[in-house]
Backbone bond lengths (Angstrom), bond angles and torsions (degrees), N, CA, C in turn:
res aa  C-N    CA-C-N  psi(-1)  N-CA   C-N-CA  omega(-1)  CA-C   N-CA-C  phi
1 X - - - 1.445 - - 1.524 110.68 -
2 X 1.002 112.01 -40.15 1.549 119.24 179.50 1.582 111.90 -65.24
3 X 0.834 124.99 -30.73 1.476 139.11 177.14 1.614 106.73 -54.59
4 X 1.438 113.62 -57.57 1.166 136.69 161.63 1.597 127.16 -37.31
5 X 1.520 97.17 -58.69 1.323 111.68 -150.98 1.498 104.12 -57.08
6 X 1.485 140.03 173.52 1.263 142.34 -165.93 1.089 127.33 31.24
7 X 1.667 115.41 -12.11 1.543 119.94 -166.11 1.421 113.10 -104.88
8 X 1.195 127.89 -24.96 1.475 116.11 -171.09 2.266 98.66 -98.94
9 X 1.031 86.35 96.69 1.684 110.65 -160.03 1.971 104.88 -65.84
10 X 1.530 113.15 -47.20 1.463 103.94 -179.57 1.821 108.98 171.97
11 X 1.578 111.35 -141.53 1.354 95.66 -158.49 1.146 106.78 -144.67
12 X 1.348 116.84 108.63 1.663 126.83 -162.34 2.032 115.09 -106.34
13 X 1.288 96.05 90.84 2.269 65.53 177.78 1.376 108.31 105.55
14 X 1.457 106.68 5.32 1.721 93.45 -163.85 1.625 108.79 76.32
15 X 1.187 131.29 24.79 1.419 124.51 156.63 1.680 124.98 -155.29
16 X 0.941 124.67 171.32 1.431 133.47 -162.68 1.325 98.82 -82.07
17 X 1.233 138.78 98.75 1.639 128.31 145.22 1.742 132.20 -82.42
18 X 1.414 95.83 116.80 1.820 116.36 -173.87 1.188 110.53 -70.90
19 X 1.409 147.34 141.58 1.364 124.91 162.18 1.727 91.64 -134.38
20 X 1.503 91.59 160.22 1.642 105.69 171.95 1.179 135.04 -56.35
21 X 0.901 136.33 -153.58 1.621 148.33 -174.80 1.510 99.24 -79.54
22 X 1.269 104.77 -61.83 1.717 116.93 -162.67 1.860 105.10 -83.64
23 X 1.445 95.88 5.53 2.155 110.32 -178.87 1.140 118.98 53.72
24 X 1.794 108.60 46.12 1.600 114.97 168.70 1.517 85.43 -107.48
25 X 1.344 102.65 157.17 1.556 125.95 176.23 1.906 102.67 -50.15
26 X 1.404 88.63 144.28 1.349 97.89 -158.57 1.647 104.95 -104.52
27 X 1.688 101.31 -64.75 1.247 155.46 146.08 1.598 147.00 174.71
28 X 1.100 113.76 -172.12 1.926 101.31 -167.78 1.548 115.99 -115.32
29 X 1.557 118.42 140.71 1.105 109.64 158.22 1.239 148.92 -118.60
30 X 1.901 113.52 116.50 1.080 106.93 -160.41 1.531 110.84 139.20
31 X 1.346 140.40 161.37 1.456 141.94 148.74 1.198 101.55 -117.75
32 X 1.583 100.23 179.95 1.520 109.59 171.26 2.027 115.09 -95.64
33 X 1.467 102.30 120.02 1.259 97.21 -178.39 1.705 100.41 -178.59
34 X 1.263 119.07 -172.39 1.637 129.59 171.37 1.168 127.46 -116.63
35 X 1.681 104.10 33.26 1.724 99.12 -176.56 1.667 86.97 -114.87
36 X 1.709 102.15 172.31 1.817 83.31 160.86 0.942 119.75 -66.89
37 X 1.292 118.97 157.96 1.428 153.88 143.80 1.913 98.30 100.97
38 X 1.336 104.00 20.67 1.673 121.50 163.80 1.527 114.76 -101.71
39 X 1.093 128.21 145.91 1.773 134.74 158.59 1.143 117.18 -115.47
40 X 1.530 88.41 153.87 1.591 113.99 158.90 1.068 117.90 -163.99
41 X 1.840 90.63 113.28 1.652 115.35 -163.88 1.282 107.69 63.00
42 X 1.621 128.35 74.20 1.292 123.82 158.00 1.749 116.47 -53.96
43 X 1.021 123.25 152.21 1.854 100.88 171.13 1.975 118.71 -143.36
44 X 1.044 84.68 13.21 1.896 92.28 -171.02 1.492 93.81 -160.14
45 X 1.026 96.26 161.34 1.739 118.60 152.74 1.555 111.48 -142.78
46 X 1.770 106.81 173.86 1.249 112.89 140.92 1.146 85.60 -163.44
47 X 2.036 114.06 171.92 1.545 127.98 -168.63 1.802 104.57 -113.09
48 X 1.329 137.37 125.35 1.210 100.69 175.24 1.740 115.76 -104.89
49 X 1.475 116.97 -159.79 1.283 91.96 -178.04 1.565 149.77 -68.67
50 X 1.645 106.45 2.15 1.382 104.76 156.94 1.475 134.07 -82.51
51 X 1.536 108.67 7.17 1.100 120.53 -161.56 1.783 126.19 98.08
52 X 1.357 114.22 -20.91 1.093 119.10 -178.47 1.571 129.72 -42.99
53 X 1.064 118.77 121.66 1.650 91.76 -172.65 1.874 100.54 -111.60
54 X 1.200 94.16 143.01 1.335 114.80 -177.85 1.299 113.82 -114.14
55 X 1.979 107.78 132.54 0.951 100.78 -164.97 1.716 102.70 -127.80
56 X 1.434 121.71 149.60 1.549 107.54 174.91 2.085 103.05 -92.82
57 X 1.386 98.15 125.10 1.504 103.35 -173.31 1.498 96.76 -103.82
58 X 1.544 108.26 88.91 1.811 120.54 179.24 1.380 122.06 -22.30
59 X 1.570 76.67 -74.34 2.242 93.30 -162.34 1.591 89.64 -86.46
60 X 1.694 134.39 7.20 1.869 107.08 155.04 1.171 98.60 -94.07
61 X 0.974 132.66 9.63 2.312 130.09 -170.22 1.755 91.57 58.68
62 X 0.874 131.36 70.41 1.657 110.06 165.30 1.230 102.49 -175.09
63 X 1.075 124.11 155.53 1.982 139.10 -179.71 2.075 85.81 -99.74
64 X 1.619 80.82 159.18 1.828 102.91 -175.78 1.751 81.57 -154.14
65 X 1.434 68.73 142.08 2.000 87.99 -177.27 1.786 95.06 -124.13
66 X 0.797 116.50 134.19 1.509 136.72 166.09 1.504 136.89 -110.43
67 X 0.570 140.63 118.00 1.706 143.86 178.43 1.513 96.75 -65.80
68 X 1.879 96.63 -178.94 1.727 104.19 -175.02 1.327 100.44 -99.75
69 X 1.431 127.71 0.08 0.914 103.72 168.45 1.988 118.23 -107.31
70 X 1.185 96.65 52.47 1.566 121.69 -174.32 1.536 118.27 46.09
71 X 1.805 112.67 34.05 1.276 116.66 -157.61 1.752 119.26 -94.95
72 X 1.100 155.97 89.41 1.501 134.52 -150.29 1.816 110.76 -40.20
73 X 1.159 98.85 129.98 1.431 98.03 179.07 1.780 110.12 -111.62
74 X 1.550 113.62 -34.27 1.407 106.94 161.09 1.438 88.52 -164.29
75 X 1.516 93.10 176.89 1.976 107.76 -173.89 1.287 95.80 -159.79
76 X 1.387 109.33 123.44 1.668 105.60 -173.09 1.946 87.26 -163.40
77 X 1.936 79.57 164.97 1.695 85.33 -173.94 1.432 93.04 111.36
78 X 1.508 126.98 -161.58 1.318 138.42 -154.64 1.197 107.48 106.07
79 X 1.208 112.91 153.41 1.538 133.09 -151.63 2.215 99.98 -85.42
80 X 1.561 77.37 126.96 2.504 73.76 173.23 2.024 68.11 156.00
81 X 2.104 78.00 178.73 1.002 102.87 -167.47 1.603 110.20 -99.68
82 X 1.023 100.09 -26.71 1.500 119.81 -176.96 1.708 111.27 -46.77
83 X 1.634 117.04 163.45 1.134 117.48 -171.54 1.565 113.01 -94.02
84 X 1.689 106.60 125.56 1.436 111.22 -169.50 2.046 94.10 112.64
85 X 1.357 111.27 -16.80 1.594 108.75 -173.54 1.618 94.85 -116.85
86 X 1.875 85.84 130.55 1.358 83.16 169.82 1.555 119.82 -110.73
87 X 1.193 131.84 -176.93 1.847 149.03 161.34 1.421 102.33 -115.03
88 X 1.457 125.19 99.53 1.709 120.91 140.31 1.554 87.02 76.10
89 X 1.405 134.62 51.19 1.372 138.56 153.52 1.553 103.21 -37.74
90 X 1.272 141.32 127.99 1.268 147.56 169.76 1.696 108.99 -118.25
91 X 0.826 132.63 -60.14 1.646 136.94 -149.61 1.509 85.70 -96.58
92 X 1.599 116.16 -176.08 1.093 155.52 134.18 1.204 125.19 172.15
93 X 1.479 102.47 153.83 1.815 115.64 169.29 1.407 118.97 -140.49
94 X 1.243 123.89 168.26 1.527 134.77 -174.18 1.218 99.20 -133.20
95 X 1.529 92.58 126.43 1.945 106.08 166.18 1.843 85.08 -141.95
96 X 1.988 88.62 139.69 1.553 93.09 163.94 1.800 124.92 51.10
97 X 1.122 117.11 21.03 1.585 142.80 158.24 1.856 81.69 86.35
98 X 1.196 134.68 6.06 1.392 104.08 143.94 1.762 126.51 -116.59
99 X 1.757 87.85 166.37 1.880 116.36 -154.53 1.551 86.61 -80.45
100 X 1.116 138.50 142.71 1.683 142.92 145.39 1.598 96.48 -99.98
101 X 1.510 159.92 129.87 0.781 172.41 95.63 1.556 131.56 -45.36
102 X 1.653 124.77 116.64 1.149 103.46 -174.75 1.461 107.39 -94.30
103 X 1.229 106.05 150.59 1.671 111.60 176.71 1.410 112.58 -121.08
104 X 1.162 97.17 98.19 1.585 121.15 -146.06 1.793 99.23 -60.49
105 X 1.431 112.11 -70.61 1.405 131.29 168.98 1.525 116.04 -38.65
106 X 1.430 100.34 -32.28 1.810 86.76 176.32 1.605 120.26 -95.67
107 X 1.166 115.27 -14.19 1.169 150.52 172.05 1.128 117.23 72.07
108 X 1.610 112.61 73.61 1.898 133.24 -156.25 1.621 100.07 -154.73
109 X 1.137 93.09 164.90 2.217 108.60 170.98 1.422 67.89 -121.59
110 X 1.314 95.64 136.17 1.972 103.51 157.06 1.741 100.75 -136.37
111 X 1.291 101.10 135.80 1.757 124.82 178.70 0.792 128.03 -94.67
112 X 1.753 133.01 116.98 1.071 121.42 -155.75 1.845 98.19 -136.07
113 X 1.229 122.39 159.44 1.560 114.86 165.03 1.503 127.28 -81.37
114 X 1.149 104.27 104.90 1.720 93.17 -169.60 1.157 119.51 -66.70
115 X 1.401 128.96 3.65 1.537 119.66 169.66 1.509 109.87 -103.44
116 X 1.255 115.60 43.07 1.175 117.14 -148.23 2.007 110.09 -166.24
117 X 0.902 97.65 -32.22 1.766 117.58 171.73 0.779 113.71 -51.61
């Protein structure tokens, strides 16, 4: 988590840009596209305690979790109304290895286990 913390700054292009200590470009995670480990319109993060950073990927409906070493760790979600499906995911946070996610379009927080997604 510490690795993380202050450094992975926001969301440029459809992808995650990291920067260093001193907040020069570090590097990014991600392209723009709809497969995993692609975006469109990332819009939040948070890191949890292994470091993972989790990201809500808007316009695919689904959160992508990543490691530090920029590796896919899971990709879940997809667009519906149904439970476990999201619309235009915007927010998220991690407490206690679970995700609260808002799902903006359906108009819900839905909870999920992140070791477990």
């Amino acid at each position: 988590k510490q690795w993380y913390q202050r450094r992975v700054r926001g969301f440029c292009n459809h992808f995650v840009q990291v920067l260093s200590r001193d907040h020069s470009y570090s590097h990014s995670i991600g392209v723009v596209g709809n497969k995993p480990g692609e975006f469109l319109g990332p819009s939040d993060l948070t890191i949890d305690n292994l470091g993972n950073v989790i990201i809500t990927d808007t316009r695919n409906h689904r959160i992508q979790i990543v490691d530090k070493n920029n590796s896919l760790v899971a990709c879940f979600g997809g667009f519906g109304r149904k439970k476990g499906l999201l619309h235009f995911p915007y927010g998220v946070c991690e407490k206690d290895g679970v995700l609260y996610v808002s799902d903006t379009n359906n108009h819900r927080i839905q909870v999920f286990n992140a070791q477990t997604s």
